[in-house]
Phi, psi and omega in degrees: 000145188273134210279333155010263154344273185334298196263349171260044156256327149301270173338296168334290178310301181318321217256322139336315194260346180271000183295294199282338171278338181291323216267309196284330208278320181252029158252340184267136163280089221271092169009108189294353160314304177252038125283325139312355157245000159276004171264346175258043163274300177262021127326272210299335184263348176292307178319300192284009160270304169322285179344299205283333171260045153251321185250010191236059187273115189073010143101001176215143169334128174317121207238315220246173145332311195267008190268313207268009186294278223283355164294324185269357185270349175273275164006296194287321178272002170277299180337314191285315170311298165314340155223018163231008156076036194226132230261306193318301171335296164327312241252318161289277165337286190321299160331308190285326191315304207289324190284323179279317172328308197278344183283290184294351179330271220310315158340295175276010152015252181323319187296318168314351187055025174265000000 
């Protein structure tokens, strides 16, 4: 199938079932509960993206060094998030944690017994 074709058939669909509900939300007068519980939608679905590969790697409990880059590289940008509240800040440190970890792993080898 020509992939074109393929993704504005997607964008389409997508944009159909989510259309008529975006539309009725700014004529209905909505409960402010639930506008207060739509701000933890995407906290909560990023966690539950996150969560499982940071601490589920490769679908089993952290067993090896290398297994734990990306928990401790998590670890640093939630610190970072948290105390300067600043998302670029975040969003860089978790990168470099990771990149410098998995990059310095093989250095500490020996201490690590691999």
């Amino acid at each position: 199938m020509n992939e074109p074709l393929m993704i504005g058939g997607m964008a389409l669909v997508t944009f159909l079932i989510r259309y008529p509900v975006l539309a009725l939300v700014g004529k209905i007068d909505m409960p402010k509960r639930i506008f207060d519980a739509l701000r933890f939608v995407a906290p909560s679905v990023l966690a539950a993206i996150v969560i499982p590969m940071v601490l589920l790697p490769n679908d089993k409990p952290i067993q090896r060094p290398a297994d734990a880059i990306p928990l401790v590289a998590t670890l640093l940008s939630a610190l970072v998030m948290w105390r300067s509240k600043n998302l670029l800040a975040t969003v860089l440190v978790g990168i470099a944690a990771f990149l410098i970890l998995r990059a310095a792993l093989p250095l500490f080898g020996p201490v690590f017994g691999r």
